[in-house]
C-alpha positions in Angstrom: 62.2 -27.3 -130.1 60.9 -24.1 -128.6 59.8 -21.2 -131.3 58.4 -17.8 -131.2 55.1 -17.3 -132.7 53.8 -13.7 -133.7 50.3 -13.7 -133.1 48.0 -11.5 -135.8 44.2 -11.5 -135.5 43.5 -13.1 -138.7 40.3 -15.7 -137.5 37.9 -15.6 -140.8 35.2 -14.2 -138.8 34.1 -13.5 -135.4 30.7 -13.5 -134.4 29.4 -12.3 -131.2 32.8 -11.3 -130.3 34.2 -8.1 -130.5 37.5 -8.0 -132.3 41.6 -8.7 -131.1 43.0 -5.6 -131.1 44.6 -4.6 -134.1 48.1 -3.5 -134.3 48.5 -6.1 -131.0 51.6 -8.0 -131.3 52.3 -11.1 -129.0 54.8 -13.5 -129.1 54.7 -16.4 -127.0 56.6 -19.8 -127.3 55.5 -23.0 -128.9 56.6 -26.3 -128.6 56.8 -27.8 -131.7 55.2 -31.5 -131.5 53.8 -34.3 -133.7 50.2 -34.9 -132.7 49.8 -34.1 -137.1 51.8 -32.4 -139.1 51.2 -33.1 -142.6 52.3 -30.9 -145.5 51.8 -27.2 -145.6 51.1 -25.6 -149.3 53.4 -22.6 -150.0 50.3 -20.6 -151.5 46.9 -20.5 -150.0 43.6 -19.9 -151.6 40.1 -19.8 -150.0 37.4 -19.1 -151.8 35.3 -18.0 -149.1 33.0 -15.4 -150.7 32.7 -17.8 -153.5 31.6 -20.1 -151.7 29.3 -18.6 -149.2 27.2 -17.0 -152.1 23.4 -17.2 -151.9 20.7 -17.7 -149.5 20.7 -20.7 -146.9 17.3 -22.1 -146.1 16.2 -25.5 -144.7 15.0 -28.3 -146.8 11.6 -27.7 -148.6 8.8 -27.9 -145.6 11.1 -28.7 -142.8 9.8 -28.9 -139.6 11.9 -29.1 -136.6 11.3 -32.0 -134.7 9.6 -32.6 -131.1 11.9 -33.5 -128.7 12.2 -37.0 -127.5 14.3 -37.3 -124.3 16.1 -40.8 -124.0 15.3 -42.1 -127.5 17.0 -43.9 -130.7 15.9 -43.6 -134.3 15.5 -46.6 -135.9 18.9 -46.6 -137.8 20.9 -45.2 -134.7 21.4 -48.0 -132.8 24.5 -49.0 -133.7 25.7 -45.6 -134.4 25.2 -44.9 -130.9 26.9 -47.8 -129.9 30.0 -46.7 -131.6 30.2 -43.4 -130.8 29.5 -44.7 -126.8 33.0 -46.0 -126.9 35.0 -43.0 -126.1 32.9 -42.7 -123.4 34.2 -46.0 -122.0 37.9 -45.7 -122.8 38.0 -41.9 -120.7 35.7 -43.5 -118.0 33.2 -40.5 -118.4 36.2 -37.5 -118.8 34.2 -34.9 -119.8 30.4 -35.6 -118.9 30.9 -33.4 -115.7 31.5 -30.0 -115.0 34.6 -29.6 -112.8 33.5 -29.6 -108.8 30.4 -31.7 -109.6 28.0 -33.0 -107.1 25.1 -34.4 -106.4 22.2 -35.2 -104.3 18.7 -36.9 -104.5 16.1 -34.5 -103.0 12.1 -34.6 -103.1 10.6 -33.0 -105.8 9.2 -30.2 -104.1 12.8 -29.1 -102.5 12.9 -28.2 -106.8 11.1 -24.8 -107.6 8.9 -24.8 -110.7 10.6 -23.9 -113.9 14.0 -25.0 -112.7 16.0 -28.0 -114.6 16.4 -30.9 -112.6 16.8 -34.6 -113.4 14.0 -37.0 -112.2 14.7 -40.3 -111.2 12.4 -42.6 -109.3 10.2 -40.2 -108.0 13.0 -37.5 -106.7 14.8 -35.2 -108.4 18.6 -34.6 -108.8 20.4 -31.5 -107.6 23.2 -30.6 -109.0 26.3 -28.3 -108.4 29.7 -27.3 -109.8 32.7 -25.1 -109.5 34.2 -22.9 -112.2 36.4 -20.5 -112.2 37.0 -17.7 -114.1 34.7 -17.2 -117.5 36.4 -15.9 -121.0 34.7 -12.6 -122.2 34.7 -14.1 -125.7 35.0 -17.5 -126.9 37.9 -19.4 -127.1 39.0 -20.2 -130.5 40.0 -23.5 -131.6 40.9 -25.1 -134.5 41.1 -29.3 -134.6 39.2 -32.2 -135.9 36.8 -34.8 -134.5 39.0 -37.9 -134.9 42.1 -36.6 -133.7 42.8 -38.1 -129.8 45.0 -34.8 -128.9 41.7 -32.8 -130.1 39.5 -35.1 -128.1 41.7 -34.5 -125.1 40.9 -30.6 -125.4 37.3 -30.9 -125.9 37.3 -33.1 -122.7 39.1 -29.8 -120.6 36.3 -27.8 -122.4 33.7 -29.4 -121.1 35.2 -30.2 -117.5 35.6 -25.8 -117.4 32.2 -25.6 -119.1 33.8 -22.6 -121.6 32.4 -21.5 -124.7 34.6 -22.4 -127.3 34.3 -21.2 -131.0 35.3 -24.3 -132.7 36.8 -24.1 -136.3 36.6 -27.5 -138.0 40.0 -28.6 -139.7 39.1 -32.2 -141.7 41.9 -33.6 -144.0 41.4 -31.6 -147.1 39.5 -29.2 -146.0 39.9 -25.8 -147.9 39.6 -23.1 -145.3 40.2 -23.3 -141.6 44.0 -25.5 -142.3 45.3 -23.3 -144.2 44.4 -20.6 -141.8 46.5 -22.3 -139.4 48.9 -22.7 -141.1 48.8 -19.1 -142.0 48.7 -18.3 -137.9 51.4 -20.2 -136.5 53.4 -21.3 -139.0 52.2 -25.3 -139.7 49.6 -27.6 -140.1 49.4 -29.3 -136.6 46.1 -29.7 -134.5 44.7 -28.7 -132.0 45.3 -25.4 -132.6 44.6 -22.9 -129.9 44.2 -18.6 -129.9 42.6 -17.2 -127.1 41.5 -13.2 -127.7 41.1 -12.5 -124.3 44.8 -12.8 -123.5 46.8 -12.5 -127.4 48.1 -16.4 -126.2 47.9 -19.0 -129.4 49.6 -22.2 -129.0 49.7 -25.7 -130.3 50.4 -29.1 -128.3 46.9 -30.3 -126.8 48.9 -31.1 -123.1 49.9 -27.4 -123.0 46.3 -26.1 -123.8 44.5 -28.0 -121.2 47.2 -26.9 -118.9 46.6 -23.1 -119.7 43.1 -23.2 -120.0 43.3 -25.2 -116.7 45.3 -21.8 -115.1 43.7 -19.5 -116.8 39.7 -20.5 -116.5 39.6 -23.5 -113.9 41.6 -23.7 -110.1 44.7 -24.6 -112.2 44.2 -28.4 -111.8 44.6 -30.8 -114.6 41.6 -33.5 -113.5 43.0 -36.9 -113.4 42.3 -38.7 -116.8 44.0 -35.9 -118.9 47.2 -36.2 -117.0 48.2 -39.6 -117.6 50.4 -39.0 -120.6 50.7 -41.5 -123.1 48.0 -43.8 -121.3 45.3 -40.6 -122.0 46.2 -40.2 -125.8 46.2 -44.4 -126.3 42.6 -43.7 -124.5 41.3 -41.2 -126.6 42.7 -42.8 -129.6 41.1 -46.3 -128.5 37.4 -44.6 -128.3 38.2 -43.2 -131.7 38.6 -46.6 -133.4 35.0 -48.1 -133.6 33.8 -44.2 -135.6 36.4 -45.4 -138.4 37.8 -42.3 -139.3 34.5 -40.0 -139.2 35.1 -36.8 -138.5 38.2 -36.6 -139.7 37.4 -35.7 -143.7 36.2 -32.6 -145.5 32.9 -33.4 -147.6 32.0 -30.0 -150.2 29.9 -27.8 -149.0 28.6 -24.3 -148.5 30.7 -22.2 -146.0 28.2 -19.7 -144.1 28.2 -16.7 -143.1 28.0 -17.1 -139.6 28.5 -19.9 -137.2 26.2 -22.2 -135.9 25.5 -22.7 -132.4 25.8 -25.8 -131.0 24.5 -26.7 -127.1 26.5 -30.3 -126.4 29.0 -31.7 -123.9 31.7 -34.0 -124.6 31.0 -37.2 -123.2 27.1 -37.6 -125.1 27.3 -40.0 -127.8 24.3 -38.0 -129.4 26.7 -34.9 -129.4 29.3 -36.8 -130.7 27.4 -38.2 -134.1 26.4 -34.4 -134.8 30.0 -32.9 -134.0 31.1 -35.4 -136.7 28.9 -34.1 -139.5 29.8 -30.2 -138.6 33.3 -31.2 -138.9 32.7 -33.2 -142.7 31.5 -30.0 -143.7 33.7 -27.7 -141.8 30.6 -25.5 -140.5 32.5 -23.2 -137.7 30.2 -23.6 -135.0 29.9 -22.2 -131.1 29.7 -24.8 -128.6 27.5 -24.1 -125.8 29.5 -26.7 -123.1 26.2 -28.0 -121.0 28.0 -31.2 -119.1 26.3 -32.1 -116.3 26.7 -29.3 -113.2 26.5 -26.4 -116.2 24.3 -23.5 -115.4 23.6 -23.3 -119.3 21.3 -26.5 -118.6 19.4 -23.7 -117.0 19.7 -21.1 -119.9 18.3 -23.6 -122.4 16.0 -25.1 -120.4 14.0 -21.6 -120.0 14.6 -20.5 -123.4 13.1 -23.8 -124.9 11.1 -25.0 -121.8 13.3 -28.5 -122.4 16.6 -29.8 -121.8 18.3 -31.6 -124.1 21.8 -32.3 -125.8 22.2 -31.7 -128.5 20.9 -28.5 -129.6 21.7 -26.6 -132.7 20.9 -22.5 -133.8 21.7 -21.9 -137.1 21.8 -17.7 -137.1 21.9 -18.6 -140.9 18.2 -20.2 -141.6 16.5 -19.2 -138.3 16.2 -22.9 -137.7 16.3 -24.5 -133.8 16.2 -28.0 -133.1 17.2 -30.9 -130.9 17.2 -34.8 -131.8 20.8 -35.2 -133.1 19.3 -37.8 -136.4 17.4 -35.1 -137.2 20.0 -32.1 -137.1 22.6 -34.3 -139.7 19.7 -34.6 -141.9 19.2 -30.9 -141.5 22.7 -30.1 -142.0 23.3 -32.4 -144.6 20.2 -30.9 -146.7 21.4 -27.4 -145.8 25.0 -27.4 -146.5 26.7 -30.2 -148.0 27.3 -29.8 -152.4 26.6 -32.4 -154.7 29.5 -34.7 -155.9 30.8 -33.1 -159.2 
């Protein structure tokens, strides 16, 4: 079934971003699919302001924590493990930068101050290929253990795009209705892209327009197998039981975090579960292997690391990802009534 969606700005906010032009009007056809379409309430309130009253700071004498490159808390392990499984199912779909390659050079070929792997005495030099960037960040809105959302986040990374992620758990009281609001029903992943006035829904269109529009117009391999790459996704998804997937009360915040991850990192994974419980709108910073950001961050921080979080709303900067759910946990989730 083919339908015509009108599409208004109506995002609830949009940081670092200037605005969609008002008054724009664009209509452009969706395909009505079945990746989730539960029911949509005929009335929608979200009680934003409410909710976003007060001050956020971190925990009582919170120190961020040093970072500590290829290591496991004590209770990660099998956490870890688990969230590793995606990673096995897509055979690595979305842990490299599209155009990625590779070579082992000596370490001197590596000017100071520049990011590069070291392994076994040489360093690793690294290269990709991506197209055109987006002036401001995609927006989209889905859910961590949805298999169609994971499919998109894989095409994220593979572009390496900035993508302003707005987190729609079951039940959660802001960003579905929204949707639903925007085009008409409550099905996810849900795209709007305000550098071109295009919104769609269906995760196979997506990665095919965000292939066009911001890649060489290729759909890489593992996200064009059809019902073998949603079973795939959906399989990697089954050892995580459900997390992700679940709003957990909160406090909404003003602005969205930041978040520096890639796809195919467990670590990045475990964190990107907790933002979506608590449906904090966060920026992803895509750093899969072959991204320039690697770069970025690395001279901003002096350290490379996934993941990394900025919250604009506490001043706080951190990596380790046990440490950031403790942090966001502490910061934003409410009591139990």
């Amino acid at each position: 079934m083919v339908g015509v969606l009108t599409l208004r700005p109506s995002p609830i906010f949009r940081p670092n971003m200037l605005p969609v032009q008002c008054g724009r009007r664009v209509s452009v056809k969706v395909f009505a699919g079945s990746e989730e379409t539960p029911s949509t309430s005929s009335s929608v309130s979200v009680k934003e302001e409410e909710k976003s009253e007060g001050v956020f700071s971190p925990p009582p004498n919170f120190k961020p924590p040093e970072p500590k490159p290829f290591s496991l808390s004590p209770d990660q392990g099998l956490e870890v493990l688990t969230a590793s499984l995606p990673l096995a199912f897509r055979l690595g779909s979305g842990v490299f930068v599209q155009g990625y390659s590779y070579s082992f050079v000596p370490e001197e070929e590596i000017p100071p101050g520049k990011y590069a792997l070291k392994v076994s005495g040489r360093k690793v030099k690294e290269t990709s290929k991506i197209g055109p960037r987006p002036e401001k960040p995609i927006e989209i809105y889905e859910y961590e253990s949805c298999p169609f959302c994971r499919k998109v986040r894989e095409i994220v990374s593979i572009l390496d795009i900035d993508v302003l992620f707005y987190p729609c758990p079951r039940n959660g009281p802001n960003f579905r209705p929204k949707v639903s609001q925007m085009g008409g029903k409550q099905q996810f992943p849900y795209m709007v892209d305000p550098n071109t006035g295009v919104a769609m829904y269906e995760s196979d269109d997506i990665i095919k327009y965000l292939a066009e529009k911001y890649g060489d117009g290729t759909v890489p391999l593992m996200l064009s197998l059809g019902l073998l790459t949603t079973l795939t996704a959906g399989l990697g998804l089954v050892g995580r039981l459900g997390k992700g997937g679940s709003y957990v009360t909160s406090r909404l915040p003003p602005k969205p975090l930041e978040f520096w991850a890639y796809e195919g990192s467990p670590f990045c994974k475990l964190v990107r579960e907790v933002l979506v419980e608590l449906e904090l709108p966060h920026i992803l910073r895509s750093c899969a292997r072959g991204s320039s950001k690697r770069q970025i961050l690395y001279d901003r921080e002096g350290h490379f690391q996934a993941p990394f979080l900025e919250d604009p709303n506490t001043g706080i900067k951190m990596f380790e990802s046990a440490e950031i759910i403790k942090y966001l946990k502490a910061t934003y989730l409410l009591p139990a009534a």
